[in-house]
Rosetta silent file (secondary structure, phi, psi, omega in degrees, C-alpha in Angstrom):
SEQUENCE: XXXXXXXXXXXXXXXXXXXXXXXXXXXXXXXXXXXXXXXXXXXXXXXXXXXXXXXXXXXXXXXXXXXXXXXXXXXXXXXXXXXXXXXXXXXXXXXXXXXXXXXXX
SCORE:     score description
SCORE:     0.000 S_00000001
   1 L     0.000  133.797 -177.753  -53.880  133.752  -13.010 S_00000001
   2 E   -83.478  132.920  172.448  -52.700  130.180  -13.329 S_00000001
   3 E  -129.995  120.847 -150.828  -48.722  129.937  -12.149 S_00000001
   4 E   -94.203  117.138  160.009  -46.975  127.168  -13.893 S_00000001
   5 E  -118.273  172.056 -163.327  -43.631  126.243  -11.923 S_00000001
   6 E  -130.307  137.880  174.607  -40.813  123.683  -13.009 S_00000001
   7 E  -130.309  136.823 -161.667  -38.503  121.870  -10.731 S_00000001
   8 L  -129.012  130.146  139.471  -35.301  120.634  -12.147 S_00000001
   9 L     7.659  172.855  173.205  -32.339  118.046  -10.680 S_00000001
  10 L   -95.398   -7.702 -168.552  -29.058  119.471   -9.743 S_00000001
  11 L  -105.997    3.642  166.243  -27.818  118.169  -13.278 S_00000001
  12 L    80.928   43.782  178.476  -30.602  120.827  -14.522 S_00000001
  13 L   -98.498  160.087  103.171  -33.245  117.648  -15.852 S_00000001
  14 L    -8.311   84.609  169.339  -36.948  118.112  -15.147 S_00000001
  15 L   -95.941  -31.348 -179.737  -37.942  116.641  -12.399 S_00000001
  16 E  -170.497 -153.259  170.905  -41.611  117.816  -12.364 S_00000001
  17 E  -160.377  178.429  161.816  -43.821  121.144  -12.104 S_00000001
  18 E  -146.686  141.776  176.959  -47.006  122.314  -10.059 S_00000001
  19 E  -117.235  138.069 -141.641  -50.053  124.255  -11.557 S_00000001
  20 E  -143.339  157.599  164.708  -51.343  126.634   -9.035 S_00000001
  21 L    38.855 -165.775 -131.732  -54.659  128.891   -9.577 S_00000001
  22 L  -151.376  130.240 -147.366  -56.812  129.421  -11.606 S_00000001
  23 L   -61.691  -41.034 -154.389  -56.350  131.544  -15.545 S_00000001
  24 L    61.467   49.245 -175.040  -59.863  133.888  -15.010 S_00000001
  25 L  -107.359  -15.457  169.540  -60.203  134.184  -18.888 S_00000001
  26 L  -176.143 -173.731 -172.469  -63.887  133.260  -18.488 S_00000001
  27 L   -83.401  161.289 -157.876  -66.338  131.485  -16.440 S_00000001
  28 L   -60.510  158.764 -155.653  -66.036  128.382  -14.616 S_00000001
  29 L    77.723  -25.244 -163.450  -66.935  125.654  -17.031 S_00000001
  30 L  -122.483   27.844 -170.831  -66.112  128.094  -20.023 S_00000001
  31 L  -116.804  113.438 -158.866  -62.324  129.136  -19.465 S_00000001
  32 L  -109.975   53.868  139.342  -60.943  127.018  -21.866 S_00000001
  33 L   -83.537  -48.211  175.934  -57.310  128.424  -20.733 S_00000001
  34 H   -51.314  -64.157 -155.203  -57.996  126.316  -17.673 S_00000001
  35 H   -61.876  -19.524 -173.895  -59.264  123.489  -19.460 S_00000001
  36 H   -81.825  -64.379 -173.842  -56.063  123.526  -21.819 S_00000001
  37 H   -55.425  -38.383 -173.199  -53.926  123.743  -18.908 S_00000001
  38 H   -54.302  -70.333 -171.636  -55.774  121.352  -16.645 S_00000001
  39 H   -53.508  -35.876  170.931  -55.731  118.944  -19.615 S_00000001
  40 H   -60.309  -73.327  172.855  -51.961  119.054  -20.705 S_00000001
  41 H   -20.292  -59.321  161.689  -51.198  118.571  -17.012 S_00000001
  42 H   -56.738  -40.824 -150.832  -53.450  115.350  -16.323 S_00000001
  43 H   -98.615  -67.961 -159.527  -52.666  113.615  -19.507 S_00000001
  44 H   -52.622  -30.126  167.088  -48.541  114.351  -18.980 S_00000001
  45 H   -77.784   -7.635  176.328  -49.071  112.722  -15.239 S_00000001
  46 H   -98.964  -56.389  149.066  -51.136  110.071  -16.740 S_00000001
  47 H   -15.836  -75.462  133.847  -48.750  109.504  -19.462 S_00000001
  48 H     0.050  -95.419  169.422  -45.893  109.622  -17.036 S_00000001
  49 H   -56.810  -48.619 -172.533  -47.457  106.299  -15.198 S_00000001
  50 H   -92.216  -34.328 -167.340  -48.876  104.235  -17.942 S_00000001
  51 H  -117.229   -5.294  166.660  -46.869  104.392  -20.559 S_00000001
  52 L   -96.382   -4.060 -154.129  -42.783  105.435  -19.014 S_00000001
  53 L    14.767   61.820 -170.749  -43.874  104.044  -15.978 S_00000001
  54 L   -86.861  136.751  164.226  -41.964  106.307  -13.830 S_00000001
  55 L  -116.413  136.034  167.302  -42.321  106.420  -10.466 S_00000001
  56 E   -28.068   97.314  161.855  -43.386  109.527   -8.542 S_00000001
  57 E   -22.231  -39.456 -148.665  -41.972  111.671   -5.180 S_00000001
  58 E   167.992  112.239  134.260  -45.407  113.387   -4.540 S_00000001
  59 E  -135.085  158.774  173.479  -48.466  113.959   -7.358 S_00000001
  60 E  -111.252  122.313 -155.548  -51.164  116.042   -6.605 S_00000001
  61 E  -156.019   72.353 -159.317  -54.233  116.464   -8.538 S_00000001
  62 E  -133.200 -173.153  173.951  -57.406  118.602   -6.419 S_00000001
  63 L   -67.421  115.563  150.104  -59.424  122.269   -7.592 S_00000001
  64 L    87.228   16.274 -171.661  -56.867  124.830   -8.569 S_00000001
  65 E  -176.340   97.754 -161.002  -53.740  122.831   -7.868 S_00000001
  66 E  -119.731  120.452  153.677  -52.040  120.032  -10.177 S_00000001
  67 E  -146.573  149.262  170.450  -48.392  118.476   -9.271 S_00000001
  68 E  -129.211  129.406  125.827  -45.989  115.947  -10.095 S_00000001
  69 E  -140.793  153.049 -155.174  -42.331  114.997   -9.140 S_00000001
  70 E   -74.126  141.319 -150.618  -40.512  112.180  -10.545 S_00000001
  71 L   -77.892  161.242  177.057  -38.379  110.182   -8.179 S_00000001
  72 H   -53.325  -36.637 -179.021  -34.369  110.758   -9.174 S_00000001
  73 H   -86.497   12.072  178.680  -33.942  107.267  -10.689 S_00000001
  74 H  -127.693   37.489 -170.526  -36.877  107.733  -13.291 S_00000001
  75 L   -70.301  -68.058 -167.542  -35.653  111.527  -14.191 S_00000001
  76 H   -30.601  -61.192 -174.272  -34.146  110.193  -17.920 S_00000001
  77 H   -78.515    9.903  156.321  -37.797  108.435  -18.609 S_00000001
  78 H   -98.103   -9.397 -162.193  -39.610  111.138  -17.847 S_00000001
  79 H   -74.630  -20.241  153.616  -37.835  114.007  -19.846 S_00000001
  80 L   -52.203  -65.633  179.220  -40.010  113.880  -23.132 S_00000001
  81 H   -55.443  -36.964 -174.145  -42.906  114.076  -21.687 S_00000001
  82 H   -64.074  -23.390 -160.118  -41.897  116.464  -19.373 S_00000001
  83 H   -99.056  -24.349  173.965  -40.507  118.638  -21.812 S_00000001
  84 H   -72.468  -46.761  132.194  -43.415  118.193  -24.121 S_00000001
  85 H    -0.452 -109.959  155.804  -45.254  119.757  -20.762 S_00000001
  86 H    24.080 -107.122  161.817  -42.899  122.420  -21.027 S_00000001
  87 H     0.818  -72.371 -157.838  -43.991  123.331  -25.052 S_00000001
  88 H   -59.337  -32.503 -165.139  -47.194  123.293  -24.429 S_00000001
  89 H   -91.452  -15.466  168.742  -47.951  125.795  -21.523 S_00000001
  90 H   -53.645  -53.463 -172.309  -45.151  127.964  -23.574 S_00000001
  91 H   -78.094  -18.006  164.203  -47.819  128.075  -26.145 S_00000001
  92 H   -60.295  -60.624  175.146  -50.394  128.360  -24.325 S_00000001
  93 H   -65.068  -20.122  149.703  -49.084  131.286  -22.641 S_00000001
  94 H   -53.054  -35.952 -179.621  -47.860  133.221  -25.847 S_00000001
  95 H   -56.328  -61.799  173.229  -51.925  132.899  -26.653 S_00000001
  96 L  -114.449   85.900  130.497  -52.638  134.404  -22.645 S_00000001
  97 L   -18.402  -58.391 -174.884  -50.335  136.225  -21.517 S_00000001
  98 L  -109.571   31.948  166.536  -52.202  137.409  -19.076 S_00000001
  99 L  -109.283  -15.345  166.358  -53.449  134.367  -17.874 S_00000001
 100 E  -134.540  131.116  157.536  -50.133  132.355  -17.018 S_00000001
 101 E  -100.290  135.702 -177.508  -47.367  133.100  -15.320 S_00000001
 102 E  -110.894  150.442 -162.088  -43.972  130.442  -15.709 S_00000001
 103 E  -168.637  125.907 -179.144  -42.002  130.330  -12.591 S_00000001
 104 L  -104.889  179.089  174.064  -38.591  128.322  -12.396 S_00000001
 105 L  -155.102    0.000    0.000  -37.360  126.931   -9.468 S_00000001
């Protein structure tokens, strides 16, 4: 099971998330639950840098473990993207359920 969590400001912004494990909806190369998440993840930290140029606390990006968060003074110019992040793994996980778990923090 992939477990998506969100880390938020004290004013309750986004500051970032980490993607943790791994969905097990089919076999490596062909779990395209991963590949959704994996992709949404990459592109919103690539996104992030090139085109808000915000910069980053801590990202992480290895097998089975994706993170980003955004330093306090780039919070604002990250919250689109961030939020758009957000969206997506919502919809992903109404598809698999039982393939994501959302976890606030």
């Amino acid at each position: 099971m992939i477990k998506v969590k969100y880390f938020y400001n004290d004013d309750f912004q986004l500051k970032g998330f980490s993607v943790k494990g791994h969905a097990e909806y089919a076999e490596y190369g062909r779990d395209i639950v991963c590949a959704a998440v994996t992709t949404h993840a990459i592109a919103t930290i690539n996104s992030l840098d090139v085109l808000q140029k915000v910069e980053f606390e801590s990202v992480e990006a290895e097998e089975g473990n994706i993170s980003c968060i955004v330093k306090d003074d780039c919070i604002e110019k990250a919250q689109l993207l961030l939020q758009h992040f957000q969206l997506a793994i919502q919809e992903i996980k109404r598809e698999y359920p039982k393939n994501i778990k959302i976890l606030k923090k």
